[in-house]
C-alpha positions, 0 to 999 in steps of 0.5 A: 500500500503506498503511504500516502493513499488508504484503501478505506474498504479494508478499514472495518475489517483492520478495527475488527482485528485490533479491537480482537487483539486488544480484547485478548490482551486485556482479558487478565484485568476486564471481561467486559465488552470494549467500547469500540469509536471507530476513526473515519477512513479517510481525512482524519489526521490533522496535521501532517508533515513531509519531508521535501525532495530537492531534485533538478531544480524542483522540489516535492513532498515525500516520506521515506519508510523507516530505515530508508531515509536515502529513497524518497516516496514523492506524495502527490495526495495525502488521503490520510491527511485532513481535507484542508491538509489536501486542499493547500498542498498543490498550490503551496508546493506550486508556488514554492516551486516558482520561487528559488527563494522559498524552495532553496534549502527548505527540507521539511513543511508542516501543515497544522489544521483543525476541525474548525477549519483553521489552518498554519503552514511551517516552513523549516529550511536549512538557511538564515531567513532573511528579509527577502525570504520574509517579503516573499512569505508574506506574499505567499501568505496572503495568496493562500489566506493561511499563516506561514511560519518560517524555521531555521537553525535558532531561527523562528519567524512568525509572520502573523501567529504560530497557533491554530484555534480549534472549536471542538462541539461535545455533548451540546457544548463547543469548546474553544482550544489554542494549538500551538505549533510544536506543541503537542496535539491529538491527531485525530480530531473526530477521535479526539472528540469521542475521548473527551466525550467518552471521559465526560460520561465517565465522570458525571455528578461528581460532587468532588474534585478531580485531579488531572496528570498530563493535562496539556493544553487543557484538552480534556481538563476545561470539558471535565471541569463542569463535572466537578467541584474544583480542578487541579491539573499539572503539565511539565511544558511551558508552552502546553500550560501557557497555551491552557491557561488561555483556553481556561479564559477562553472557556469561561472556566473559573473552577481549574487550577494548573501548575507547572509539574511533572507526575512525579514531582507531583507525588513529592508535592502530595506525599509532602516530600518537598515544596515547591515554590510553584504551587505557592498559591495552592492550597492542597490540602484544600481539595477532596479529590475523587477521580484522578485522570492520567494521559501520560506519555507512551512510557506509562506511568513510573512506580511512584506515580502508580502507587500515588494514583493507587489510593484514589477512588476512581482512576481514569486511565486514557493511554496512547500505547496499550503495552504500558498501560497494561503494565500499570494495571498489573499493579492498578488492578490490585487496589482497583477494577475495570468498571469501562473499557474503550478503545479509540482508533487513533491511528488507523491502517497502523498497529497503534491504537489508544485505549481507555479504562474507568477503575473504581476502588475496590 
């Protein structure tokens, strides 16, 4: 199959095998019947980026196969990549292609679209930008009607803003996301939607507080917050916690608090192992927290952290690899049962997939 191009007739038969070989898997810890959100087949991925590949005075977009980095696929459609995506490759690369300005040593372009429609193309090249490269960027900014943003070597040039808004409606209510280019994002919009909405149903009339790990920039924190007393949420990147702290003002949010923590510096924090000049202005002691959500990275949770989470009534435990999350069950599954089971289809045509658990105290 080539990589740019999906043939959706096997989509079905591809989930129905992923959900089989994570039923089995998780079939020590749960019994119950996963709840399957299928991705749609086609323009689901969100944002994408291509390596480009500078032959004869001409340049295309192309992606290599792992371990192949020297025999380049040219992409001339990108069926997995979001309608928008599709939409701005022609006439980006054609006028890239009709300036030696824009083409010259530029090695990677990167396309940043939301469900919304919004849209933020990046540039990176191997060159200084200069103020002749920046004239005929902005040129080419005003002709697609998109923001371009330029990258070099310890070199940012953003010529109107380095951001997406996304608009996500869930459950009758729309909210508001800054993305920040470089900064973590679901993939997956429409899956995106159905984890939040899913987490959302896990957690209602929750008369306590939640406490989020890995919050980001606040992509399932604002949703949740209605859902409960009072929010805590911890995030270890700068721009992640900057970028959540606007959609908090942007969604109207006054229930949620976030600190600049890592996972395990929130364990020394609530076990009272050390202070923290950061949570100065946080009460701890002040929250009940009945539910504690955790999105870590594809690593899991460490020990500590586990064992921390372990003494809360209701984990909600959404993970982006399978393999660690079942790790951390082993050890979770002592203190706590599966009360709901689900898996999203992250990333489809791939052996990868995310898969969420609700466990309750036993």
């Amino acid at each position: 199959m080539a990589l740019h191009r999906v043939n959706t007739d096997d989509y079905q038969q591809q989930l129905d095998q992923k959900v089989a070989r994570l039923r089995d898997a998780y079939a020590p810890y749960t019994t119950l019947e996963p709840e399957v959100f299928p991705s749609p087949p086609s323009h689901y991925r969100l944002r994408a980026e291509f390596k480009m590949w500078q032959e004869g005075g001409r340049v295309d977009y192309a992606m290599y196969k792992q371990g192949e980095y020297k025999k380049p696929f040219v992409i001339q459609e990108f069926t997995v990549g979001s309608e928008r995506i599709n939409a701005l490759m022609p006439p980006l690369l054609e006028a890239i292609n009709a300036s030696e300005t824009l083409r010259k040593r530029l090695f990677c372009t990167e396309f940043l679209t939301t469900l919304s429609g919004d849209a933020l193309i990046t540039l990176i090249y191997h060159k200084p930008l200069d103020a002749v490269w920046e004239a005929e960027a902005r040129a080419l900014q005003k002709k697609l009607g998109v923001p371009i943003l330029g990258r070099s070597r310890k070199q940012k040039v953003v010529l109107e803003r380095d951001y997406v808004i996304e608009k996500l409606d869930i459950h009758g209510r729309t909210y508001q996301y800054k993305q920040v280019e470089g900064s973590f994002t679901q993939p997956n919009g429409e899956i995106c939607r159905a984890m939040i909405g899913w987490a959302k149903s896990c957690c209602k009339d929750q008369a306590a507080d939640l406490l989020e790990l890995y919050c980001g920039n606040g992509n399932f924190t604002i949703p949740l917050a209605e859902n409960f007393r009072q929010v805590l949420a911890t995030e270890i990147s700068k721009v992640s916690v900057n970028a959540a702290q606007e959609n908090i003002a942007a969604n109207g949010v006054e229930n949620l608090a976030i600190v600049r923590l890592s996972s395990e510096e929130f364990t020394q924090a609530i076990d009272k192992v050390r202070p923290f000049r950061r949570l100065k202005d946080i009460d701890l002691d002040s929250y009940e927290f009945s539910t504690v959500l955790v999105d870590p990275p594809r690593a899991g949770l460490d020990a500590d952290t586990c064992a921390m989470i372990a003494r809360f009534p209701r984990i909600l435990y959404i993970s982006c690899n399978p393999e660690t999350q079942l790790e951390n069950l082993a050890e979770l599954t002592k203190t706590h049962r599966i009360a709901r089971f689900a898996i999203f289809d992250q990333f489809p045509y791939t052996d990868h997939t995310e898969s969420g658990v609700l466990l309750v105290k036993r």
